[in-house]
C-alpha positions in Angstrom: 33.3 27.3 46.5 33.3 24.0 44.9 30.5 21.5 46.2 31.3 18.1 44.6 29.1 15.3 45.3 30.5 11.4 44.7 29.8 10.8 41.0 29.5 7.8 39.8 32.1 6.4 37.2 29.9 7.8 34.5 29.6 4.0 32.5 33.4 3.1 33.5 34.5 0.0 35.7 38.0 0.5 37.1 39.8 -2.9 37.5 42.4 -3.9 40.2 45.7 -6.2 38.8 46.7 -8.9 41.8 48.9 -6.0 43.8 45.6 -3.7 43.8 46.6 -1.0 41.5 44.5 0.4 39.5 44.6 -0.7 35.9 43.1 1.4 34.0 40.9 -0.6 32.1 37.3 0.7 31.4 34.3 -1.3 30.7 30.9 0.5 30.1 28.6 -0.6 32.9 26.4 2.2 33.5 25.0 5.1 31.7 24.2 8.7 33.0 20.3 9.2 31.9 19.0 12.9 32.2 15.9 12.8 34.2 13.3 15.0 32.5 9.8 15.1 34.1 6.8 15.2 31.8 5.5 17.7 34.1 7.4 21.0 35.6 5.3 24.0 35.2 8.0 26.2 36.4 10.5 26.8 34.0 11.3 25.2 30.3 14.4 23.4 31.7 15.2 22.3 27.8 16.6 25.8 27.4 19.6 25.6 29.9 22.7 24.0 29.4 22.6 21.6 32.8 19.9 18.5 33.4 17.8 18.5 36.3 19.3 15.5 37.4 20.8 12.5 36.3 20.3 8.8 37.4 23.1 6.7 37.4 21.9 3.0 38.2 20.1 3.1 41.8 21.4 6.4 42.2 20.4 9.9 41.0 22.5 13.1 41.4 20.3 17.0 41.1 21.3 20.1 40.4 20.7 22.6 42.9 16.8 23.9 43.0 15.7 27.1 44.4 11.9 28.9 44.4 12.6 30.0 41.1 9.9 30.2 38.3 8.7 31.9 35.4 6.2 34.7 35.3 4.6 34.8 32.4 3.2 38.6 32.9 6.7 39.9 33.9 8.3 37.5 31.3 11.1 36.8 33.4 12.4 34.4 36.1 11.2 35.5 39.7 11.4 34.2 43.3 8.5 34.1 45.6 7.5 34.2 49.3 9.5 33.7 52.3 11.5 30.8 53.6 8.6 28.5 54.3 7.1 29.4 50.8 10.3 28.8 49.1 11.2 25.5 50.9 8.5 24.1 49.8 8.2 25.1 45.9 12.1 23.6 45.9 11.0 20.5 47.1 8.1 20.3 44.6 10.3 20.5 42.1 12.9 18.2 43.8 9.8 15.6 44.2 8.7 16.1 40.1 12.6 15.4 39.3 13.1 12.4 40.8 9.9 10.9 40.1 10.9 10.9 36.5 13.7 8.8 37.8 11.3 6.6 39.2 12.0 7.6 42.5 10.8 10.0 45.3 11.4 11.9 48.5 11.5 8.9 50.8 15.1 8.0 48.6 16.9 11.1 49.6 20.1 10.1 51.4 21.5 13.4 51.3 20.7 17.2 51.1 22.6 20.2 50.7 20.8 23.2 51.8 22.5 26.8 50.5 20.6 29.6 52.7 21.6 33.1 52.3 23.3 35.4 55.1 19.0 37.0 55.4 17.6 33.4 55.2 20.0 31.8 58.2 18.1 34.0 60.7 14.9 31.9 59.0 16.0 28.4 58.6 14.5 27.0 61.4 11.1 27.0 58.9 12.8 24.8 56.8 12.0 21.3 57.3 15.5 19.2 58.0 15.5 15.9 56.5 18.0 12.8 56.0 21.7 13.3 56.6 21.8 17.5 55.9 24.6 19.6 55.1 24.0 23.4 55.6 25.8 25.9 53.8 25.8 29.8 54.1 26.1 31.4 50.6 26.7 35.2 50.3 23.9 35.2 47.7 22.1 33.2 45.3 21.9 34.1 41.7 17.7 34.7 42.2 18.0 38.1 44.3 15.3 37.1 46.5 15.9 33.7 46.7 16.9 32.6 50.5 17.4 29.0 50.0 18.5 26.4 47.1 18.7 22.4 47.7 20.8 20.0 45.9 19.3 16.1 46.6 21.3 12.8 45.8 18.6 9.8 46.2 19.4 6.2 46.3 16.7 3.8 45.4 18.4 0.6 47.8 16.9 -2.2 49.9 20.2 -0.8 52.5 19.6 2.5 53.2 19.6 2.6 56.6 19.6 6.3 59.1 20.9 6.0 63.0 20.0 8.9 65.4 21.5 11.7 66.5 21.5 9.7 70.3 22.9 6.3 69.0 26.0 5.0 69.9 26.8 7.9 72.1 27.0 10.5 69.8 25.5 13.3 71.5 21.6 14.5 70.6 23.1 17.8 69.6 25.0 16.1 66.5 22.4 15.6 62.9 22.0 11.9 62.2 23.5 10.4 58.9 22.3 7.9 56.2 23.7 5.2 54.5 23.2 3.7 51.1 24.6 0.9 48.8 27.9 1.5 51.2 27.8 4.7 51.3 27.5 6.9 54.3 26.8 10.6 54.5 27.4 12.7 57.2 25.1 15.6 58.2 27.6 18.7 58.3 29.1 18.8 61.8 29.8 21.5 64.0 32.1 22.2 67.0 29.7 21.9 69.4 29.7 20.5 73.2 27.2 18.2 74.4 25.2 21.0 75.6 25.3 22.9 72.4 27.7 25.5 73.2 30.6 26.5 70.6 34.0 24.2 71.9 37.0 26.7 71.8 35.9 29.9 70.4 38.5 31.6 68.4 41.0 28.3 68.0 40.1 26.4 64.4 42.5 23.7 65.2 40.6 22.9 68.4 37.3 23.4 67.0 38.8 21.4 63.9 39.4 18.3 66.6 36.4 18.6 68.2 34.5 18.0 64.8 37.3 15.2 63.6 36.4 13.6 66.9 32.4 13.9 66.8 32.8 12.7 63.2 34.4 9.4 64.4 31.6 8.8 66.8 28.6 9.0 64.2 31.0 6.6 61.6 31.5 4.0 64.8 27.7 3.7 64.9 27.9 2.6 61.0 30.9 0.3 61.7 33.6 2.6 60.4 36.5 4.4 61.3 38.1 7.6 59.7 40.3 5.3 57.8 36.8 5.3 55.5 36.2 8.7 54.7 36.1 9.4 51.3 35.7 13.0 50.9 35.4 16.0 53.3 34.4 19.7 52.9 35.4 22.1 54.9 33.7 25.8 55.5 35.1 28.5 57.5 34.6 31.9 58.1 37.2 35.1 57.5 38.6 34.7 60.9 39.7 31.0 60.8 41.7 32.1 57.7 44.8 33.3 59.2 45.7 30.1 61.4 43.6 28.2 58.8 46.9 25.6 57.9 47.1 24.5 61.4 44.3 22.1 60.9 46.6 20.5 58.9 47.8 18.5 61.6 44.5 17.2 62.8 43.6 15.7 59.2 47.2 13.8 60.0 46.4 12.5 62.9 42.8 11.2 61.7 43.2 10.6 58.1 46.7 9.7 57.2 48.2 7.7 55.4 45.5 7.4 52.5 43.9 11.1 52.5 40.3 11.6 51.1 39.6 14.2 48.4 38.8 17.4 49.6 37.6 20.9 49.4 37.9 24.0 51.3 36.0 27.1 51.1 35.6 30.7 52.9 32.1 31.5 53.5 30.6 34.6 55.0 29.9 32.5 58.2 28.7 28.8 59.0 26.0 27.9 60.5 26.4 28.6 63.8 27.4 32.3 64.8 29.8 31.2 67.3 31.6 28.6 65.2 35.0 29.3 63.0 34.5 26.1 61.1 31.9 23.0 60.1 32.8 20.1 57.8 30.6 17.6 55.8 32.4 14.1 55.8 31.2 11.3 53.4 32.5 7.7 54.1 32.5 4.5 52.3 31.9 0.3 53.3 34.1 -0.3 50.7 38.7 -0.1 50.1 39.7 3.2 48.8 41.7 3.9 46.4 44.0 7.3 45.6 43.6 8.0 41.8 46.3 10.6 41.2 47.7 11.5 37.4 51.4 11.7 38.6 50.6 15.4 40.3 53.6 15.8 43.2 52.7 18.1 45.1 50.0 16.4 46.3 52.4 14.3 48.2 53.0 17.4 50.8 49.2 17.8 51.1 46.4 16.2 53.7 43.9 15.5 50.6 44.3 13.5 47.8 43.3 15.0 44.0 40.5 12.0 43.9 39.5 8.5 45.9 37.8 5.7 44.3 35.7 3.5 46.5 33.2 0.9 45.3 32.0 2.1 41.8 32.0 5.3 42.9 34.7 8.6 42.6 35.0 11.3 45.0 36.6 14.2 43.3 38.5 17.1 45.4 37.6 20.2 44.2 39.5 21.6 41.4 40.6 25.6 41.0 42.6 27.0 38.4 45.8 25.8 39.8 48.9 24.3 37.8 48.8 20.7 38.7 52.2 20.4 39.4 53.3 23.4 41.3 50.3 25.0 42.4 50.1 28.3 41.1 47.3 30.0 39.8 46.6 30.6 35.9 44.9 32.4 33.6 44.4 35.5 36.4 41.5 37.5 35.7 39.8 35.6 33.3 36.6 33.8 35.1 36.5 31.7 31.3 39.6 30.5 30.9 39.9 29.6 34.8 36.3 27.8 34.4 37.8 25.8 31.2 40.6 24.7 32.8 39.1 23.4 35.7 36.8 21.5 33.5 39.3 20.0 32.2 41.5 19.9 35.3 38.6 17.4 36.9 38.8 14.7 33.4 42.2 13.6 34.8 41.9 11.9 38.2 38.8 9.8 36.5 41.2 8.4 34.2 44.4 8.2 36.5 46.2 6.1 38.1 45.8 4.3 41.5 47.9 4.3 44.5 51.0 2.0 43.4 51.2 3.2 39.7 52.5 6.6 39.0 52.7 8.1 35.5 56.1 9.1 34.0 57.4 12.6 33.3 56.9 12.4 30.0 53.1 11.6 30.7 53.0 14.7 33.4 54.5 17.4 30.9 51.9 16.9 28.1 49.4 17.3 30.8 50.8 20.5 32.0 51.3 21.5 28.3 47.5 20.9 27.7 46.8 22.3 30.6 48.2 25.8 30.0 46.2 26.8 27.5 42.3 28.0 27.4 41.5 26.1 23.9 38.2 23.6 24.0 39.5 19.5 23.8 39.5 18.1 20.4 36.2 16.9 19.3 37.1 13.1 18.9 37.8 13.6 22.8 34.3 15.1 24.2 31.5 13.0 25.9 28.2 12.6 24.2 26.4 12.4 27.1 23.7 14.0 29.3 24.6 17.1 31.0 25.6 16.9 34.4 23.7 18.3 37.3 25.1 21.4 38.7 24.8 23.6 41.9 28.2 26.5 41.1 29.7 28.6 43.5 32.7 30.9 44.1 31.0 33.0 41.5 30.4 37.0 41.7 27.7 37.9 39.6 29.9 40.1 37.1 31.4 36.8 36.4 28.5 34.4 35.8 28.2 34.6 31.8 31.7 34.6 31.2 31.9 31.0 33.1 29.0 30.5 31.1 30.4 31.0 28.3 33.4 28.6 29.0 31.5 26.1 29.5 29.1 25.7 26.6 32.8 26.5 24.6 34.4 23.4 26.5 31.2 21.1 26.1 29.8 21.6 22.9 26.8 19.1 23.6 25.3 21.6 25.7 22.4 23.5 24.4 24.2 27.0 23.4 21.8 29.0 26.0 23.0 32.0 28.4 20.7 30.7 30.9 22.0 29.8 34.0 19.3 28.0 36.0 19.7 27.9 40.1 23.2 28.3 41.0 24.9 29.3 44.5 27.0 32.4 44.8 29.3 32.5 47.2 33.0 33.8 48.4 36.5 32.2 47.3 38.1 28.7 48.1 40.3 28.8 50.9 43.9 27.6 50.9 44.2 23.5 51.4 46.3 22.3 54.2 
């Protein structure tokens, strides 16, 4: 699995010409500033090669954050208490983060919660809060660790929430929160107004009824589905074989101008009864496709990357050749993690919907692309590490992905520490 929040341009403004295609040019406007609180008695965070957080002007973007901490008798990292317990210690760190940022709890706009398969039968304990998107992991890398939370906060005079009753939308639906144009979604199920499972057994129909409940919550905000910006999608095993038909619902709500996206198979959602759930994020302000000149993108209901506002949304990115979709480098969990890296450098510098890059462009990219080695040097950032919640991972494979990526970003600190990071199965097949 992939989880991908919208990132900011990272310091770059993206210009329209007169026919609104992109341009290309970049102007630095913003800096990414690692937030590092005076104050965390949990771990030394300076040892691992991902910040806490980062604050990018109002905004600020955290890694994931379980229970974990470290015990100085057993001289190791260890997990503690049960769900309540653990909840709570992840917020307390969540709360030192962002005050370092200048900001606090009461700017949260959105929260992914990643509960294990033991901790779901728990999770009512947990305390929901703004819009929330729930994901069930297979495991975490703390073995007895039931729940990590990733934050994005938003220090802005227009956030603004609307209730799960408002505008029709029925009271079993989460509410959502908006901020500096931005709207997030709590993850939405395929539920009836009563609370029963719509369908069971059809993930096209389930896949509607979601599309459908989605369009409700964005009317309250004054949007359509013409504005979403990103979607993830989460289905169990047994939506996989007919998986592709929801194809055809992302057509009929989405099209022309598809959002980035990202699918992934997870041991079950949410809710029991339900084959699928989807987290939608939507924008106030024009979208934009950035694509590098990558085809096959063209037969697909999701689009490599969407700019809106000063802000990218960034489908997620496997080990795929760009151009005709296979898989590379098979086996090898470091050279698939370098690629991918790499992979997810080319829609922030592509080209908008109007402009397409030439052949000649497209085959040095796949040339570059088919090898495992680092970028040149001249060619790295020299700035803060990005916060990081990592998935898709077995735990056999977790210092080999490592190990890519303190290779492919030398400004890391060269550490084998991990941090918090979410475990869970493979990405499912796009539509």
């Amino acid at each position: 699995m992939t989880i991908l929040r919208a990132i900011s341009t990272v310091g770059q403004k993206f210009d329209l010409n007169r026919s609104g295609a992109f341009s290309g040019r970049a102007k630095n406007i913003v800096a990414r500033i690692a937030l590092k609180p005076r104050n965390f008695p949990w771990y030394d965070y300076s040892r691992y090669t991902f910040s806490l957080g980062l604050k990018v002007g109002n905004r600020a973007f955290l890694s994931g954050h379980s229970a974990s901490e470290y015990d100085p008798a057993l001289k190791n990292i260890v997990v503690k208490g049960g769900m309540v317990e653990q909840t709570r210690t992840a917020y307390a760190k969540i709360a030192a983060i962002l005050e370092a940022g200048g900001q606090s709890l009461a700017d949260v706009v959105r929260v992914v919660e990643y509960v294990t398969t033991a901790g779901i039968e728990h999770y009512a304990e947990a305390a929901q809060v703004p819009a929330l998107n729930t994901v069930v992991v297979k495991g975490l890398l703390r073995p007895h660790a039931l729940i990590e939370i990733e934050v994005t906060a938003n220090r802005s005079a227009s956030t603004a929430t609307v209730s799960a009753a408002r505008g029709n939308v029925p009271a079993a639906w989460a509410p959502a929160r908006a901020a500096d144009g931005v709207v997030y979604l709590s993850s939405i199920l395929p539920h009836d107004d009563f609370g029963g499972v719509i369908a069971p057994g059809d993930v096209a129909a389930q896949t509607r009824a979601i599309f459908e409940r989605a369009s409700q919550v964005l009317k309250s905000f004054g949007l359509t589905m013409e504005n979403v910006v990103k979607t993830v999608d989460y289905i169990n095993p047994a939506a996989l074989p007919d998986y592709k038909s929801t194809g055809r619902v992302r057509r009929d709500y989405l099209a022309p101008v598809y959002p980035a996206a990202t699918g992934i198979i997870m041991p079950r959602v949410s809710h029991p009864g339900a084959m699928i759930q989807v987290d939608f994020t939507a924008s106030h302000y024009p979208k934009t496709v950035v694509n590098p000149g990558w085809s096959r993108y063209a037969e697909l209901t999701y689009s490599p990357a969407v700019r809106a506002g000063d802000a990218l949304f960034i489908a997620g990115m496997a080990a795929l050749d760009p151009t005709t979709g296979n898989a590379v480098h098979a086996g090898d969990i470091a050279a698939q993690s370098a690629f991918g890296l790499r992979l997810r450098k080319y829609p922030a510098h592509g080209r908008g919907r109007g402009r397409r890059s030439g052949a000649s462009r497209e085959d040095r990219r796949v040339r570059h692309f088919s090898g495992a080695t680092a970028l040149p040097r001249s060619r790295r950032r020299a700035h803060a590490a990005p916060a990081r919640t990592v998935s898709a991972l077995d735990r056999s494979h977790l210092r080999d992905a490592a190990a890519a990526r303190i290779s492919d970003r030398d400004r890391f600190a060269r550490d084998p520490g991990l941090g918090d990071k979410a475990i869970a199965p493979r990405p499912s097949p796009r539509c």
